[in-house]
C-alpha positions in Angstrom: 44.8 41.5 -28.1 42.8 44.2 -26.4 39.1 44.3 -26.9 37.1 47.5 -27.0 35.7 48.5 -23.2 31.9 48.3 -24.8 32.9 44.7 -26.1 34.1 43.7 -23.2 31.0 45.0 -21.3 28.4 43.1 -23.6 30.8 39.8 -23.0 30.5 40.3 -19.4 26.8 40.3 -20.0 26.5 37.1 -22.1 28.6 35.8 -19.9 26.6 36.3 -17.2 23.5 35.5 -18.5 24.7 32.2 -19.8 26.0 31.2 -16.5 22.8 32.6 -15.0 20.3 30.9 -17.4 22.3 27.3 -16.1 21.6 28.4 -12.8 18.1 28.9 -13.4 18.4 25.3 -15.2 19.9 23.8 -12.2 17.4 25.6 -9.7 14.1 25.5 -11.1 13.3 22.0 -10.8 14.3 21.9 -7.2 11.7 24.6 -6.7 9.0 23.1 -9.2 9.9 19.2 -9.5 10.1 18.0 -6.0 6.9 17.8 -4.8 5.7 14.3 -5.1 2.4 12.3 -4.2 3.3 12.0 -0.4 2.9 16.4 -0.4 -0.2 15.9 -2.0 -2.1 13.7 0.4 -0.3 15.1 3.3 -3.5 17.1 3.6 -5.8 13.8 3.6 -3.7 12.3 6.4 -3.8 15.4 8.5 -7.7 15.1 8.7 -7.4 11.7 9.5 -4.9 12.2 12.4 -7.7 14.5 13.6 -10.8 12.0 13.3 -12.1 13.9 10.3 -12.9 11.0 8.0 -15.5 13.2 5.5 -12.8 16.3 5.8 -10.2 13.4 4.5 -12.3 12.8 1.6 -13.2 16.2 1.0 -9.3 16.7 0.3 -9.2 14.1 -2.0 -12.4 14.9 -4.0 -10.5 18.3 -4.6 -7.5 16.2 -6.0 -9.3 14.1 -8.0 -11.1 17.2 -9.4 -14.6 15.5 -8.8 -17.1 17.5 -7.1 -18.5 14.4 -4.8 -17.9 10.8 -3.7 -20.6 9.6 -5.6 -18.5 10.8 -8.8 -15.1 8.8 -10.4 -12.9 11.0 -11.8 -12.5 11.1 -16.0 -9.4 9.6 -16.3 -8.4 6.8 -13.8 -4.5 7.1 -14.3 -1.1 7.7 -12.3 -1.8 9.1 -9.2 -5.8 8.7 -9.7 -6.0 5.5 -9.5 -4.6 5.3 -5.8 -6.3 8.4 -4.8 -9.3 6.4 -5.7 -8.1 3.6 -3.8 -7.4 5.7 -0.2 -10.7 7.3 -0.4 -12.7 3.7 -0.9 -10.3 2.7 2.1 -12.2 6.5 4.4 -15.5 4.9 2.7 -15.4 1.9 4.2 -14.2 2.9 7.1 -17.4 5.3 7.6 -19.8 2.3 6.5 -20.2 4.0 3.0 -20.0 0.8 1.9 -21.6 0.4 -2.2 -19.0 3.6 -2.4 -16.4 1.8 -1.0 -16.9 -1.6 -3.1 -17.1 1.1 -6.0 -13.7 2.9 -5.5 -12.0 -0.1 -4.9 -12.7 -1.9 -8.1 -12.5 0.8 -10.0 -8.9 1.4 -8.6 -8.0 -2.3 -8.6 -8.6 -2.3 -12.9 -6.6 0.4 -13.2 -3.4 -1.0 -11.1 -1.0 -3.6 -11.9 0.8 -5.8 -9.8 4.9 -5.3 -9.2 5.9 -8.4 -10.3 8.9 -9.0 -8.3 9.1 -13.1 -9.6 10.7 -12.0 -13.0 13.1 -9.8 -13.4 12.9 -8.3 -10.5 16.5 -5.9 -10.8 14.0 -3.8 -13.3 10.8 -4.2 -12.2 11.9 -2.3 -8.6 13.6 0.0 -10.5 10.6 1.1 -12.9 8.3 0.5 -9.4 10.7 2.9 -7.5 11.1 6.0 -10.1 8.4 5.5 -12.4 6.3 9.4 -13.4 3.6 9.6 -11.4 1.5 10.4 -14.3 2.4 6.1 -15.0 0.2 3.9 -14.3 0.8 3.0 -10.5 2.2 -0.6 -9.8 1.5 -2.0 -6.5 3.5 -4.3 -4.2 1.8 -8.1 -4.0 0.3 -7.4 -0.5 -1.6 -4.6 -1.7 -3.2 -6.1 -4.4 -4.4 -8.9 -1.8 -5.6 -6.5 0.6 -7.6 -4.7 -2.4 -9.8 -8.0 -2.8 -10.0 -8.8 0.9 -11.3 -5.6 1.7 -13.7 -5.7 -1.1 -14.3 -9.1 0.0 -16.0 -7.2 3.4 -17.8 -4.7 1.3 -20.0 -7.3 0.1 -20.4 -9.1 3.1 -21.1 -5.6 4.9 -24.0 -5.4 2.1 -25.2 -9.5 2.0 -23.6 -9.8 -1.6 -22.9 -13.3 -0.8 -22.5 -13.5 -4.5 -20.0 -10.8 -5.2 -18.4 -12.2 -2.3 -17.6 -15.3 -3.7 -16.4 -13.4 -7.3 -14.0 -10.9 -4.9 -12.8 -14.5 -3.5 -12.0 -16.4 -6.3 -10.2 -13.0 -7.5 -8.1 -12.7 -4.2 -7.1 -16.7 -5.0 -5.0 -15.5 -8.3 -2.8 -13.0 -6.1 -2.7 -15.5 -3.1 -1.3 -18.1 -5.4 0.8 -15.8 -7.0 2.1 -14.7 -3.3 2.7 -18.9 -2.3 4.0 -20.3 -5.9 6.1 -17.4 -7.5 7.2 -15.2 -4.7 7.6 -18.7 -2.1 5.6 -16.9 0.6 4.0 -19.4 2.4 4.1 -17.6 6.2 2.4 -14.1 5.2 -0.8 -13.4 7.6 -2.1 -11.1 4.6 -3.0 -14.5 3.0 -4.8 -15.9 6.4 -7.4 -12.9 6.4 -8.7 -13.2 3.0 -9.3 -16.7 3.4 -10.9 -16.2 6.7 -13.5 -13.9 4.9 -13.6 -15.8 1.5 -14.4 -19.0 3.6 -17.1 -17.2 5.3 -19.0 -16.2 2.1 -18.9 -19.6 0.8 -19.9 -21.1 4.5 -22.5 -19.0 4.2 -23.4 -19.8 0.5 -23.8 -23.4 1.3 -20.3 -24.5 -0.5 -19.1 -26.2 2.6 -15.8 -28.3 1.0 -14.8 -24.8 -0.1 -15.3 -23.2 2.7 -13.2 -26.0 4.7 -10.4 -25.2 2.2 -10.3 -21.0 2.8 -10.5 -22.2 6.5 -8.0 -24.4 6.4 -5.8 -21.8 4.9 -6.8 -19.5 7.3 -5.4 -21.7 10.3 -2.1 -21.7 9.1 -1.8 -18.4 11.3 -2.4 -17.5 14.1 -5.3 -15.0 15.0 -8.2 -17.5 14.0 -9.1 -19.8 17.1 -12.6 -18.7 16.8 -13.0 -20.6 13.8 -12.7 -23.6 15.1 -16.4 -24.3 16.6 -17.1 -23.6 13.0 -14.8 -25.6 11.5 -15.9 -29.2 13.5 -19.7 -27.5 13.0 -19.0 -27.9 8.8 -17.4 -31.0 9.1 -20.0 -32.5 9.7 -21.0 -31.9 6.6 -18.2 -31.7 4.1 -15.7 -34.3 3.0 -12.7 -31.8 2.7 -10.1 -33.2 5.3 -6.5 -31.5 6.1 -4.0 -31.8 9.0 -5.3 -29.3 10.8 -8.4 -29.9 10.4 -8.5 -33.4 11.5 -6.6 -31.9 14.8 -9.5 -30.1 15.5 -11.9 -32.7 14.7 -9.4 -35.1 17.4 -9.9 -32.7 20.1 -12.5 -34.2 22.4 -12.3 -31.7 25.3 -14.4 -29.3 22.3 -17.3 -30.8 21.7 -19.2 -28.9 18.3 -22.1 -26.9 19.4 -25.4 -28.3 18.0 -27.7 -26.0 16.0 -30.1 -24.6 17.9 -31.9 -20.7 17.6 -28.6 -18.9 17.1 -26.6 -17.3 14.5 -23.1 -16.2 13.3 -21.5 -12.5 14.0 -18.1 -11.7 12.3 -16.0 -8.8 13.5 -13.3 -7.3 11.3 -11.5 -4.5 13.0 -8.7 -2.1 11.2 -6.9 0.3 13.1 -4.1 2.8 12.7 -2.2 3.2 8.9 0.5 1.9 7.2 3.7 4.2 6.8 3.8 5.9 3.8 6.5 6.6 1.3 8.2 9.6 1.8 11.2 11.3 -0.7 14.5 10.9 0.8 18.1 11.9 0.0 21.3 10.5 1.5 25.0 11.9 0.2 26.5 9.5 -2.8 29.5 8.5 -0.6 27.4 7.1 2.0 25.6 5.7 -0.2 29.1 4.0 -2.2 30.3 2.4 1.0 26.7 0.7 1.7 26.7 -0.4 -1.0 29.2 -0.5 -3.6 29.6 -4.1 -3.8 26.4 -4.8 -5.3 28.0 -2.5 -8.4 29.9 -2.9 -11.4 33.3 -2.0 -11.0 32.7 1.2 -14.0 29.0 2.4 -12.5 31.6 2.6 -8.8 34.1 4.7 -10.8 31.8 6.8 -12.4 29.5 7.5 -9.9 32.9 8.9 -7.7 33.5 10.9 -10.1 30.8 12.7 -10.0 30.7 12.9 -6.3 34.3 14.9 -6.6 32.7 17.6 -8.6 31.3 19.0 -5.5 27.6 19.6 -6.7 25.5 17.1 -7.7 26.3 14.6 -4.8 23.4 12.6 -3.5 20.9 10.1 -4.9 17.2 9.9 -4.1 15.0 7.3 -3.1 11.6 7.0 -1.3 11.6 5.5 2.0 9.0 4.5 4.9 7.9 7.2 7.4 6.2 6.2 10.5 3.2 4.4 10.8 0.2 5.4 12.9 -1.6 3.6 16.0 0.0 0.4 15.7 -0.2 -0.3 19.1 -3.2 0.6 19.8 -6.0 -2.5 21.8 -9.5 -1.8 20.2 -12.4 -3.2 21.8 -16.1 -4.5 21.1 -18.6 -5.0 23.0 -22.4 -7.0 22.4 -25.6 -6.1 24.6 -23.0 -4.2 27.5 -21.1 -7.7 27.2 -17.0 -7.4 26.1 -16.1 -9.5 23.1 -12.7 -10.5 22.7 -10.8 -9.6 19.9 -7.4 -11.8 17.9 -5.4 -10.1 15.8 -5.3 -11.4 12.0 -3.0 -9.7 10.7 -0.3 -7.1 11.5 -0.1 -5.1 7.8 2.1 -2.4 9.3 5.0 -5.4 9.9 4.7 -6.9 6.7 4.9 -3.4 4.9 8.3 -2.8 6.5 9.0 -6.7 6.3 8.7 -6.4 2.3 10.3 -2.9 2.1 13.4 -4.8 3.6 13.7 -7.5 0.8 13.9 -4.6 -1.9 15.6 -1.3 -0.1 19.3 -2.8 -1.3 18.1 -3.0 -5.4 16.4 0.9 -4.5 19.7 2.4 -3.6 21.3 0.8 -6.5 18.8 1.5 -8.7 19.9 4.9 -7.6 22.7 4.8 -8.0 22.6 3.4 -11.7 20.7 6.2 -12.6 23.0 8.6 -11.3 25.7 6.8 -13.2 23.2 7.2 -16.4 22.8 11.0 -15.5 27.1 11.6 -15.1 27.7 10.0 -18.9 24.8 12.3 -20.6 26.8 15.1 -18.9 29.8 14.1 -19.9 28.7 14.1 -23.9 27.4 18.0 -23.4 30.6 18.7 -21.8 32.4 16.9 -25.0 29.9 18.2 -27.7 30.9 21.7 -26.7 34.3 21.2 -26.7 34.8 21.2 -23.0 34.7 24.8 -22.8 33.6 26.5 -19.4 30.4 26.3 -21.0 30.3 22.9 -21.3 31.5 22.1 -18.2 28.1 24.5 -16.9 25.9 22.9 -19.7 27.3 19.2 -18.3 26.5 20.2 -14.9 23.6 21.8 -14.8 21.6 18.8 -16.9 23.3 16.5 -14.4 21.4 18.4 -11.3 18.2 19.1 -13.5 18.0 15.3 -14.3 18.6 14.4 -10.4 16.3 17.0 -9.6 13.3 15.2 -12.1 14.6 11.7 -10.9 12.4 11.9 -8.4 10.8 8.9 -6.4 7.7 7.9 -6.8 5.9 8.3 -3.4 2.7 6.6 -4.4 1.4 4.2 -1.9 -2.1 2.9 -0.4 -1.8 4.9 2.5 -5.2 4.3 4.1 -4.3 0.8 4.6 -5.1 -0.2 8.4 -1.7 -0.8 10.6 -3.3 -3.9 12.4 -6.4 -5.7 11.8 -8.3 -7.8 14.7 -11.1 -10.5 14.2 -13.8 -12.1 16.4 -16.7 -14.7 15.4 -19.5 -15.4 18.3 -22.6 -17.4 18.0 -25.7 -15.4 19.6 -29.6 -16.2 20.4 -31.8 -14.8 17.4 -32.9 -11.8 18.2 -32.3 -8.5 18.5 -28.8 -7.1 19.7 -26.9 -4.2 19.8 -23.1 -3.5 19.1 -20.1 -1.0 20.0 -16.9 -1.1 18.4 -13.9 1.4 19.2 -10.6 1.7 17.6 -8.0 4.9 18.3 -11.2 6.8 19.3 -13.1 6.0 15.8 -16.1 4.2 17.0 -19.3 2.6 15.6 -22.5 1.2 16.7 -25.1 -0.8 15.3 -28.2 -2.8 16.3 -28.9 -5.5 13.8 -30.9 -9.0 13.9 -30.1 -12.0 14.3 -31.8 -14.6 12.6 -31.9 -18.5 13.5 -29.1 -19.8 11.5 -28.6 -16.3 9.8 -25.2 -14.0 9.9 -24.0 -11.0 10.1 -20.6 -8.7 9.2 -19.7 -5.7 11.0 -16.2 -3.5 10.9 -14.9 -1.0 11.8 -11.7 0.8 9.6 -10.3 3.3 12.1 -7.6 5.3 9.8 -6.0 7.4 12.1 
């Protein structure tokens, strides 16, 4: 049958603008849906990189909508909550310290935890593709650094009392991280109990303190604390392995108390990496790992491989980190003062991104799989016409193109952080501590007896 040239004309147009309207379907949320948090803080690091700590939070003031630090903004949800977080990270690491302690708790209500004990299959894959308008689940170690660095904020300020609270807070997570997860060997743990058994040292609860410094000597990076350890021995009842080994160790004789005082360094340098979007083609992905999948989720998802268009998965991945390598260095009255490492965060980042990257490409994958059978029943409702075959297709790549990973990470996390304790004269005295060029200096007293915290968080 022959159709009249002006019908045929006005079919060529439908047909046109149907096939273009799935076009614009399959394009526009490549061009609209694919920037994630990692593009919106890429300005925040960039100031960092470049030593501008106030331009850093500048940039996130603007994100947050707020017109100043001082101000929280309305709603702390999605990616608000760990905006919050970074910029108390820039706070404390310019001695804005009451900011600081007030960014971070107001971030650490409105976090959960991943909990990677139960279910864990799900819990990664809501963690790893959740909206980032959802409220933002964080890995164990961050939770733990969220207290421990709060933990400084009131020592920084002589809140011995808030100390303690931050403490007893950072003991739910650390028992969390030993009983249910089974890690025993993590140095995040040995940093917060070096700084929780401080405050309680320093609060007069010596049997508790013993117990935080016990922990604390599991790792290695805390050899100063033993003077202090055989110095509150003397006076507590609290006992351990290692802490009898000190105690046995005649060539260290305790110091006696005499007009002198306690000075704690905590030094952070460099950042974690931070998550970044990525993409890898679904074959490559199929012979990585295709036998962690169900025989029908393999099938399926090679089906959809062979219709040429819709052919990779996404999935967030770790960039680079910054100034892990880097040697700060501190000095008191002209006089160098060696520094141990406590902690390496940038290794355990990577070390725990290892023990879930196999369940994130599956978890992609399963999606994708979930994505091919919706398109499937378009294609079948419309009676797998041409334009079913379009309609099938194009929600396929729109759905991949919304499916994307959820970037968000506490990216002002320090790479490395370094610790020193000395005992000096009462008095006044004057320090310098530099990190990646980020340095600060202080003069402060030391009273008989007394202490004192200073750090240094050099995020760049």
């Amino acid at each position: 049958m022959r159709f009249p040239r002006c019908f045929r004309i006005a079919s060529c147009h439908q047909v046109f603008a149907k096939v273009f309207g799935v076009a614009a379907l399959v394009v526009a949320p490549w061009l609209l849906g694919c920037a994630g948090h990692s593009e919106r803080t890429l300005p925040m690091r960039t100031a960092l990189d470049a030593g501008d700590a106030k331009g850093a939070i500048r940039m996130l003031n603007h994100e947050l909508d707020v017109a100043n630090s001082k101000e929280l903004p309305e709603n702390i949800h999605g990616d608000h909550a760990i905006l919050v977080l970074d910029r108390g990270s820039i706070q404390q690491g310019i001695a804005e310290f009451p900011l600081s302690k007030r960014d971070f708790e107001a971030a650490d209500k409105a976090i959960d935890m991943l909990d990677l004990a139960h279910n864990a299959g799900d819990s990664i894959g809501e963690y790893i593709f959740s909206g980032s308008s959802g409220k933002y689940r964080a890995p164990p170690y961050e939770k733990l650094m969220i207290n421990t660095l709060n933990m400084l904020n009131y020592l920084e300020t002589r809140d011995l009392n808030g100390a303690r609270v931050e403490a007893r807070r950072l003991s739910v997570i650390q028992n969390y991280y030993r009983d249910s997860l089974a890690q025993q060997d993590n140095p995040v743990l040995g940093l917060g109990s070096l700084l929780a058994g401080f405050a309680f040292e320093k609060s007069g609860s010596t049997d508790e303190a013993l117990r935080y410094y016990d922990e604390a000597l599991a790792f290695t990076g805390f050899g100063t604390l033993e003077d202090a350890v055989q110095r509150l021995a003397r006076q507590g009842t609290y006992r351990s392995p290692r802490i009898t080994s000190i105690l046995s160790n005649v060539e260290k004789k305790a110091p006696q108390d005499n007009d002198t005082g306690d000075v704690l360094f905590v030094v952070g340098y460099g950042r974690v990496p931070h998550k970044i979007p990525q993409r890898i083609p679904i074959g490559l992905a199929l012979t990585m790992f295709s036998g962690s999948l169900s025989p029908g989720n393999v099938s399926a998802a090679n089906r959809l491989a062979a219709q040429g268009l819709v052919t990779w998965i996404n999935f967030p991945s770790l960039a680079p980190g910054k100034g892990n390598h880097e040697i700060p260095w501190c000095r008191i009255d002209g006089s160098d003062v060696p520094l141990e490492e406590a902690v390496n965060v940038d290794r355990e980042v990577r070390t725990e991104w290892k023990k879930i990257e196999g369940k994130i490409i599956v978890s992609a994958i399963t999606r994708l799989v979930a994505r091919t059978a919706l398109g499937q029943g378009i294609n079948t409702a419309a009676g797998n016409s041409i334009f079913g075959v379009l309609a099938s297709l194009g929600t396929q790549a729109t759905l991949t193109a919304l499916d994307t990973p959820d970037t968000r990470s506490w990216e002002t996390l320090p790479a490395r952080v370094a610790v020193a304790r000395v005992r000096l004269p009462a008095g006044k005295h004057s320090a310098i501590i530099d990190a990646r060029g980020w340095q600060r200096s202080q003069e402060f007293v030391v009273e008989k007896n007394g202490w004192v915290v200073i750090s240094l968080m050099a995020l760049r």
